[in-house]
Structures are given as structure tokens and as C-alpha cells.
C-alpha positions as CSV (number, residue, x, y, z in Angstrom):
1,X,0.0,0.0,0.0
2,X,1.1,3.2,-0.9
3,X,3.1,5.2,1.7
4,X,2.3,9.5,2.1
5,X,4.2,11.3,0.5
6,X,5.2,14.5,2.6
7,X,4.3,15.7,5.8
8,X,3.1,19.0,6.3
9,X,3.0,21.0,9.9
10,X,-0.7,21.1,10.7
11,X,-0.5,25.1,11.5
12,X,-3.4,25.5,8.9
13,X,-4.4,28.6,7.3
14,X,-7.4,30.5,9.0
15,X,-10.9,29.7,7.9
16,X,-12.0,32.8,6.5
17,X,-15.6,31.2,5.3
18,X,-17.4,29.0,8.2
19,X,-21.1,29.5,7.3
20,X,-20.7,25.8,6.4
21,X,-19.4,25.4,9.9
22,X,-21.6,27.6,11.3
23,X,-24.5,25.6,9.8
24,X,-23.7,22.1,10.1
25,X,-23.4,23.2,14.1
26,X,-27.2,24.8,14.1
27,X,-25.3,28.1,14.4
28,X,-27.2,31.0,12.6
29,X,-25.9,31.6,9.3
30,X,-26.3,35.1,6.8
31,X,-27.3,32.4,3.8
32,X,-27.5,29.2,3.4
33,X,-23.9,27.4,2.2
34,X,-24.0,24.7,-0.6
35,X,-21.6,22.4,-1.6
36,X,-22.3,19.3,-3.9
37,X,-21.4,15.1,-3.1
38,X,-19.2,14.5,-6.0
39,X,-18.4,18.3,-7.0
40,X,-15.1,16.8,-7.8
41,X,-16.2,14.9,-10.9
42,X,-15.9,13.6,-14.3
43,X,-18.5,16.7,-15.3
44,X,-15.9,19.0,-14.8
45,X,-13.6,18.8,-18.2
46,X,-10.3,19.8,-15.9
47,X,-10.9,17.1,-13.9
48,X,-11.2,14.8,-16.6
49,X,-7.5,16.0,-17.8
50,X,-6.0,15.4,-14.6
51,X,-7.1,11.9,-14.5
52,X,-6.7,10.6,-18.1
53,X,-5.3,7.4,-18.3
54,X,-4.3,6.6,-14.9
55,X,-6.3,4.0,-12.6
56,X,-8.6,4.9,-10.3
57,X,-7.4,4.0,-7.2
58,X,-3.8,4.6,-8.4
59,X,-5.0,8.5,-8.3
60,X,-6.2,7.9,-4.8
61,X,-3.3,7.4,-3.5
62,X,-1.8,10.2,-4.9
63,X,-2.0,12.8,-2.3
64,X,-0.9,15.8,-4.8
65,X,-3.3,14.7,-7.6
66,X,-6.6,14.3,-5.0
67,X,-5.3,17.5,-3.5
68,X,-6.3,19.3,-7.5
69,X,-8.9,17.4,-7.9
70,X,-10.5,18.9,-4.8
71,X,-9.7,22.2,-5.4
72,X,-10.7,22.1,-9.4
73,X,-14.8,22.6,-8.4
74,X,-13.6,25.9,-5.8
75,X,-11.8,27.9,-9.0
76,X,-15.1,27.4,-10.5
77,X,-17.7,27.8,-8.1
78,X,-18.2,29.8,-4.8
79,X,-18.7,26.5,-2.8
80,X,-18.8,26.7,0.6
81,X,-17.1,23.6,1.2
82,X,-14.8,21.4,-0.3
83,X,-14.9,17.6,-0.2
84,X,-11.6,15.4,-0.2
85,X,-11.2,13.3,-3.3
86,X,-11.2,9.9,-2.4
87,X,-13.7,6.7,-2.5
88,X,-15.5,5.1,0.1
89,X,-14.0,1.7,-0.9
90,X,-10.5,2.0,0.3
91,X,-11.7,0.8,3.5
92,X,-11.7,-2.5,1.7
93,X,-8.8,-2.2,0.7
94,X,-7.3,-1.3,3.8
95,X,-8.7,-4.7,5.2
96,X,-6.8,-6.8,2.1
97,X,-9.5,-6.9,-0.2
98,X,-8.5,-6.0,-4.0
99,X,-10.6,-3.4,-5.6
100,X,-10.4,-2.3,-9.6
101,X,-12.3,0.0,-10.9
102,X,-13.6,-1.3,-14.6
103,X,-13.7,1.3,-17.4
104,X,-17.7,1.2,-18.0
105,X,-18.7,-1.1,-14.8
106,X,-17.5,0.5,-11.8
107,X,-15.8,-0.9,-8.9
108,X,-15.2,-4.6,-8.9
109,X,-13.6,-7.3,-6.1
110,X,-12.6,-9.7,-7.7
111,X,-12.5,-12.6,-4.5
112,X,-15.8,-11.2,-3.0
113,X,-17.0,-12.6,0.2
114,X,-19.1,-15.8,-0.5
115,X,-19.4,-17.3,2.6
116,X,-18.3,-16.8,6.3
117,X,-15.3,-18.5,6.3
118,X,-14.2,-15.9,4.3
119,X,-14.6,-13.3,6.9
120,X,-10.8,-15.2,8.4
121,X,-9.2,-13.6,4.7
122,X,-9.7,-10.1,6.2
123,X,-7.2,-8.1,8.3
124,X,-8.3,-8.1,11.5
125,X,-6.6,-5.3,12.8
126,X,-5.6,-2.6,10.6
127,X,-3.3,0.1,11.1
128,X,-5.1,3.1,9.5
129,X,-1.8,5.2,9.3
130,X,-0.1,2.5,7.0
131,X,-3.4,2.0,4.8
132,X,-4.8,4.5,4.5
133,X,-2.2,7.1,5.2
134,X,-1.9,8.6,1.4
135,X,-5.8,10.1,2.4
136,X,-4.4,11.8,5.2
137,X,-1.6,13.4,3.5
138,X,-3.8,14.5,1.0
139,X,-6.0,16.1,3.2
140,X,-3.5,17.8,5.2
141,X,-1.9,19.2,1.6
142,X,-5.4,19.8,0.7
143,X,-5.9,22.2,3.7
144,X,-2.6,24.0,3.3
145,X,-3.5,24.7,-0.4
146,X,-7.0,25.7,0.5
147,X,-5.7,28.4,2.2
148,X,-9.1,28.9,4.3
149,X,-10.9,29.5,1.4
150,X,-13.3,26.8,3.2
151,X,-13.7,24.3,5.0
152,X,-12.4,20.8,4.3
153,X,-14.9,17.5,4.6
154,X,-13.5,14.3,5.4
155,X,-15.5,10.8,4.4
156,X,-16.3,7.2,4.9
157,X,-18.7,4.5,3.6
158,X,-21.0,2.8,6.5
159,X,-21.0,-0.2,7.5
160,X,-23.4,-2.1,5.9
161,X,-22.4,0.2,2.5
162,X,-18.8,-1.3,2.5
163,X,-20.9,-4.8,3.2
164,X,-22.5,-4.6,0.2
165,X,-19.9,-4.6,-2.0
166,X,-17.7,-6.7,-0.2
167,X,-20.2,-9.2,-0.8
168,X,-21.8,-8.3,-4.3
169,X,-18.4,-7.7,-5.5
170,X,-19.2,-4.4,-7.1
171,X,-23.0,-3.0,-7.7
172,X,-26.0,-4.5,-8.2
173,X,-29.6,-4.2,-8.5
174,X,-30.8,-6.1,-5.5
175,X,-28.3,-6.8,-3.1
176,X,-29.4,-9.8,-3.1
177,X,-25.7,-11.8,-1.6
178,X,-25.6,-9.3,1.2
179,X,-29.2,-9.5,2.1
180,X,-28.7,-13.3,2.0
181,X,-25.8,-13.1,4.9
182,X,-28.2,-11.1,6.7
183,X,-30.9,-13.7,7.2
184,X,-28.5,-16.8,6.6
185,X,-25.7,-15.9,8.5
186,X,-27.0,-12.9,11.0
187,X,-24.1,-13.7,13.3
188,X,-21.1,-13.7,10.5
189,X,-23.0,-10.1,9.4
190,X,-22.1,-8.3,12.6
191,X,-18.7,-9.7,12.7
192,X,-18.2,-7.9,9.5
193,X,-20.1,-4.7,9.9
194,X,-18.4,-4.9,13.9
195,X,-14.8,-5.1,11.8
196,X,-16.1,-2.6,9.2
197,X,-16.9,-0.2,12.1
198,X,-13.7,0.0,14.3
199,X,-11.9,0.7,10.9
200,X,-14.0,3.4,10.1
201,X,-14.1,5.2,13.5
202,X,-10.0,5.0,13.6
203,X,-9.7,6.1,9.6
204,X,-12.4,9.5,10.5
205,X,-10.5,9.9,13.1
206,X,-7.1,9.9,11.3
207,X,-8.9,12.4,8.9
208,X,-9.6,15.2,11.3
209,X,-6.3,14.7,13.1
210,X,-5.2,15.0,9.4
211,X,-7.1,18.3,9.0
212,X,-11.0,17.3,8.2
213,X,-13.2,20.1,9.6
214,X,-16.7,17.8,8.9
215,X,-17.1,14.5,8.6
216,X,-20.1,12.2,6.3
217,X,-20.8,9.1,6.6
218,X,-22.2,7.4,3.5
219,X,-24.7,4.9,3.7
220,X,-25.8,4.9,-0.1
221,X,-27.6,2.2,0.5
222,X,-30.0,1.8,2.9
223,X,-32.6,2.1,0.7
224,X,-32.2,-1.8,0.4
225,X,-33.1,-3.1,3.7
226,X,-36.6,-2.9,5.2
227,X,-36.8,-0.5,8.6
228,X,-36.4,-3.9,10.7
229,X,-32.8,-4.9,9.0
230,X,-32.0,-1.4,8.9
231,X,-31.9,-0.9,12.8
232,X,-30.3,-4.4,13.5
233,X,-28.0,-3.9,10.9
234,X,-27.2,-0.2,10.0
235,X,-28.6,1.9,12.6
236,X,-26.8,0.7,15.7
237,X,-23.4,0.6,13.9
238,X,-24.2,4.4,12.4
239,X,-24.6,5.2,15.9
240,X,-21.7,3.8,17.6
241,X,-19.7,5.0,14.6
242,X,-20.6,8.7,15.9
243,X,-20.2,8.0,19.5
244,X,-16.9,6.4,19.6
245,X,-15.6,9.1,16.8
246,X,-16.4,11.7,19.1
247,X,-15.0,10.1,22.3
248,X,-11.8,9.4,20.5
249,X,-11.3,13.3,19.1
250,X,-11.6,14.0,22.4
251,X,-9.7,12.1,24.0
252,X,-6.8,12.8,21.6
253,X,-7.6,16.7,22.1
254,X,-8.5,16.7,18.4
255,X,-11.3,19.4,17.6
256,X,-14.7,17.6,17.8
257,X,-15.9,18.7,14.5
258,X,-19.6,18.1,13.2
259,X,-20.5,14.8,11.3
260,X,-23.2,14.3,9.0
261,X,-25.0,11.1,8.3
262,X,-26.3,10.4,4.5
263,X,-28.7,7.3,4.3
264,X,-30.3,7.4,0.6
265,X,-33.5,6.6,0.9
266,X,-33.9,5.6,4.6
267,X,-37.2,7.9,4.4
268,X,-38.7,5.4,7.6
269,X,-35.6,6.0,9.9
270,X,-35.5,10.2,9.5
271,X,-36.6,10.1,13.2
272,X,-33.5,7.5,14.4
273,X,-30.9,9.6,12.4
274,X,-31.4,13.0,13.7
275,X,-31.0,11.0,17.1
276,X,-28.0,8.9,16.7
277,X,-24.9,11.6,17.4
278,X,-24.6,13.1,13.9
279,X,-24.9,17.2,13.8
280,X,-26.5,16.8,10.4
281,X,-29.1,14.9,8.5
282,X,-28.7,14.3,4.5
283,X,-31.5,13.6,2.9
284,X,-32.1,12.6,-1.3
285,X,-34.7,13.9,-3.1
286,X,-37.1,11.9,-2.5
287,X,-38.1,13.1,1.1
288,X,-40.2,16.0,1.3
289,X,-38.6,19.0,3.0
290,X,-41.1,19.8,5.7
291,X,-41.9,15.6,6.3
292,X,-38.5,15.7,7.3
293,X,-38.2,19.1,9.6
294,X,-40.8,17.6,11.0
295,X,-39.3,14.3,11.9
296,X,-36.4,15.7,12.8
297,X,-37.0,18.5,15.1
298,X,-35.7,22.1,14.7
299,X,-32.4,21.2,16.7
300,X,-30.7,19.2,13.9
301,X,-29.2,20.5,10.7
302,X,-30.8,19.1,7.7
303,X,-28.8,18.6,3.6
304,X,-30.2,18.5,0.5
305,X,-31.8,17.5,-1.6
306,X,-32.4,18.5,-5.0
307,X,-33.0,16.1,-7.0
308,X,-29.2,15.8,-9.3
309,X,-31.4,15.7,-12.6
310,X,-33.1,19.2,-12.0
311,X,-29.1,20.5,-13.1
312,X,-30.8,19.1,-17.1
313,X,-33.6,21.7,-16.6
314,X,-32.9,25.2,-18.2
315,X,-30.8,27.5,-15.4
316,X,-34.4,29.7,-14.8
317,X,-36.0,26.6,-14.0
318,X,-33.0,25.7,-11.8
319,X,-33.3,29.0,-10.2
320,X,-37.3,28.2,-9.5
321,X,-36.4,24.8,-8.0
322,X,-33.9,26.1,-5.9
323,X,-36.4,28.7,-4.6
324,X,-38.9,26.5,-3.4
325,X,-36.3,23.9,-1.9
326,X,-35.1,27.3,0.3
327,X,-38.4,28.0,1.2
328,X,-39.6,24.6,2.6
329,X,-36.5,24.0,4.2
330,X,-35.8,27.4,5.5
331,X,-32.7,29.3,5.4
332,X,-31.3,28.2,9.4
333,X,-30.4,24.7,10.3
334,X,-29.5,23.8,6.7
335,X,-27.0,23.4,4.2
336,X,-27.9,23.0,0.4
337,X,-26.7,20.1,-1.4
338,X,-28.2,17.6,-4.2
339,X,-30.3,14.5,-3.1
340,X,-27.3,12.1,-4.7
341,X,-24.3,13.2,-6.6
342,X,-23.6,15.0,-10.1
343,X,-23.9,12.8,-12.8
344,X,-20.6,12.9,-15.5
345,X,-22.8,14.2,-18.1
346,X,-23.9,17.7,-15.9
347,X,-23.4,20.9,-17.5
348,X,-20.6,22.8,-15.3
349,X,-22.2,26.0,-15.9
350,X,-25.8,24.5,-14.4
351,X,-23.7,23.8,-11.4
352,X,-22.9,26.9,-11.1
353,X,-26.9,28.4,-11.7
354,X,-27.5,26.0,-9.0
355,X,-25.0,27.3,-6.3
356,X,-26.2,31.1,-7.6
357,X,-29.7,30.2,-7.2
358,X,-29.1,29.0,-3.3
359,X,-27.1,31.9,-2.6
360,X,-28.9,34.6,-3.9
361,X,-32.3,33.7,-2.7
362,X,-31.1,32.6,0.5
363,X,-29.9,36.3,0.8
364,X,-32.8,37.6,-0.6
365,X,-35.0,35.9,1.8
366,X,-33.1,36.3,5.0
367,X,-33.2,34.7,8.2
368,X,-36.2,33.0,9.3
């Protein structure tokens, strides 16, 4: 596994921009902030350059070429936050799994997990530092380059996430392998997810120590287990993965910054998430605004959640989507975002009517 590259004092630059921050804490803010999952993206024609014809996970861990690819979106758009570049499936890797990523397929594992013998092929300790320590230096180089412009979000996959494609070995329609372990082999399923978590807690931790200012935790899909398998076997392990984040930041005097918890399409558990330790909520585009303010109180931040193909529709009718999304959700307590992530085949300068839109009508409508 690749080692880091440099080391960099962490005497950062000072945030001049924190309404992300400010936000994501429940602090009132002058307008709302946006910033968009996968704003560093094959849409963008730069970032295309950058990466052309070198592997995926080569560029990865490449702390100096994740470091551009993060700051490519900020030169173009007033984004209130930037987003490391990275993938949610070098945890994975970090537990001896290989991972390619297949030009028109997506991420594939070769030797997926098939049964749960296979569970004794994994690292069972891992030493986050040595695997995963090309993220951290490119976050720390990433924040020195940043220069405060904004703040910097760190990432994982959840658990059950990081199960799924263990287990599928790459995508799938169904998730019909790692649904099977959870009703054939319930016991071998939270030995996995159990692993899954204390890797994750350590590697979030290693990114703010690294320089992450915000934390999300991806569960993309939850949307494939019913509200029963979801709180057996996504919800507890979301929630100790906050707790024990927390307790170890500090512990280690690290600043505890705010986390945010993304579960696509978890519409039934809106309630449980804006009680299990995360500052923030994300929600896709599915969920009505004020369903969800209203499941999850006025206390918790809520992100979100236009719906990624609105960024086809002319930029007016951007501009008129936008509106309405401010007004349900109100201009304190959120943070603007898309329900899922751009698509490669976005217009860049629709992104950038979209992240007018929020900021000018947030302005325009003030604090309420």
C-alpha cells in the first residue's frame, strides 16, 4: 500500500468562510452554504484532464493529484465547502481486499466474500496510518492549499455500505448476496459490519487529526433493507460509529468537528438519524422538506436535496427549484446540497446556476 508522500505542519491557514461550519453546528448563518457530493467529478472537463489514463485507485493514493482534484470545483464555483477526493472503498482495501475499478462497470472485487469462512481472509486489525495514510496526506496538503478559502470534509462508507460490496463484488440491483448473509448468517454479518466499524471510527479519526473540519458518513444504501434490517443492521453501527468518533477526538484533544449522516432513501428512519450523534441529516430527493423538519425536530441540521437531474432543466427553472427547496427548508439549520451526486454528463455552468440560485435567494430571503 502506498506510503504518504510528505508531511506537512498542521499550522493551517485560517478559515476565513465558516457558514458551512456555522450551519452544520445549528449556528445562525447570513445564507444558506451549498456544496455538492461529487463536485469533484468527471462533469468538470479539468478534472477529466488530470485523470486521463491513470487508474482509479492509483490516483487515490496520490495525495498531490486528490489534492487538485479537490480544489478544481472551488476555482469554478463559490462552494462553501470542499470535499476530499477519495472513494469510500478504500476501507476495503485497507482490510486486504482488491478493488479495480472497470472502465464502463464500476468498482469490482474480484474474491468477493461468498461465505463466512471468508470473513478469516480479512485483516483483522488494521493500522489506518499505513493504509490509509496517502488520504491523510492528501487532506493535510489539501488544507494547506486551501488556504481557508473553506472548509475541508472528510468521508467514509457505513458499514453495511462497505458490506454490500464486499459481498456483491461491485453493484447490483438487488443486493441480493448481502441480504442473504443477513438472514443466513446474521451472526457472521455483525462480525463484518463490527470489523467494518472500528476501521472506520479509527480512519475518520485519522482524517480530522489530518485536518478534516466535517465528517459524512455514507450509507448509499440503505434504501435496500426494510426499517427492521436497517436498525439491527445499519442503525446501531451508524450510531456507535458517531459516539466512539467523538469520544476518541476527544480524547486525543482533536477538535470535535460536526458529522453528518447520508442514508439514501432511509425515508422510515428520519426520526433515528437525527437522534444517533450526527450534527447533520442528509437527505435525497425523495423526502419531502417539511416531512423531514418535522421528523427531525428544529435542533438538527438538515442537507439536500435537490433532485441531481433538476441540473438538465434550463438555469431559470433551476433557479425556480432552488427557490422552493429554500423556502420549505428554511434558510437556518440547513446546508444545500443535491439529493445524490452529479452525474458525469452535468453541465458545469448548471452547477454553477444552481449554487447562484441558493445563494442569492437565501440572501434575498433572510433569516427566518
Amino acid at each position: 500500500m502506498a506510503q504518504p508522500t510528505q508531511v506537512m505542519p498542521h499550522t493551517f491557514p485560517e478559515l476565513k468562510n465558516d457558514a458551512f461550519v456555522k450551519a452544520a453546528r445549528g449556528e445562525e448563518t447570513d445564507y444558506v452554504p451549498v456544496w455538492c457530493m461529487r463536485q469533484a467529478g468527471r462533469y468538470l472537463p479539468e478534472f477529466r484532464e488530470t485523470r486521463a489514463g491513470q487508474d482509479f485507485f492509483v490516483t487515490c493514493r496520490t495525495p498531490e493529484i486528490c489534492c487538485e482534484l479537490t480544489l478544481q470545483p472551488l476555482r469554478r464555483f463559490p462552494f462553501d465547502a470542499a470535499i476530499i477526493f477519495s472513494d469510500i472503498l478504500v476501507v476495503p482495501q485497507a482490510l486486504g481486499m482488491e478493488v479495480t475499478m472497470v472502465p464502463g462497470k464500476g468498482p469490482t472485487f474480484p474474491e468477493p466474500l461468498k461465505e463466512p469462512e471468508d470473513l478469516v481472509k480479512l485483516c483483522q486489525s488494521v493500522d489506518v496510518n499505513a493504509e490509509l495514510g496517502y488520504v491523510f496526506s492528501a487532506i493535510t496538503l489539501t488544507r494547506h492549499k486551501l488556504e481557508g478559502k473553506v472548509p475541508l470534509i472528510g468521508f467514509s462508507g457505513a458499514p453495511w455500505t462497505l458490506m454490500t460490496y464486499m459481498i456483491e463484488g461491485g453493484g447490483s440491483n438487488t443486493m441480493s448476496k448481502a441480504k442473504r448473509w443477513l438472514y443466513q448468517y446474521p451472526e457472521a454479518s455483525h462480525k463484518l459490519l463490527t470489523l467494518l466499524t472500528d476501521v472506520i471510527v479509527d480512519y475518520l479519526v485519522g482524517q480530522v487529526a489530518a485536518g478534516a473540519q466535517a465528517l459524512q458518513v455514507f450509507e448509499s444504501h440503505a434504501g435496500y433493507l426494510g426499517a427492521m434490517q436497517f436498525n439491527e443492521f445499519a442503525l446501531p453501527y451508524i450510531r456507535d460509529i458517531s459516539k466512539r468518533v467523538k469520544a476518541k477526538l476527544k480524547a486525543s484533544s482533536l477538535p470535535t468537528v460536526p458529522m453528518i449522516v447520508f442514508a439514501k432513501d432511509a425515508h422510515y428512519a428520519i426520526e433515528d438519524l437525527s437522534q444517533s450523534g450526527y450534527e447533520v441529516v442528509g437527505l435525497d430527493w425523495t423526502v419531502s422538506p417539511k416531512v423531514a423538519r418535522e421528523k427531525a425536530g428544529n435542533s438538527i441540521t438538515l442537507q439536500g436535496n435537490m433532485d441531481p437531474c433538476a441540473l438538465y432543466a434550463p438555469k431559470e427553472k433551476i433557479g425556480e427549484i432552488v427557490k422552493k427547496m429554500i423556502d420549505d427548508f428554511g434558510t437556518q439549520h440547513y446546508i444545500a446540497n443535491l439529493g445524490h451526486g452529479l452525474y458525469p454528463d452535468m453541465d458545469p455552468d448548471h452547477v454553477g446556476a444552481f449554487v447562484e440560485a441558493v445563494h442569492n435567494h437565501s440572501r434575498h430571503t433572510g433569516k427566518n
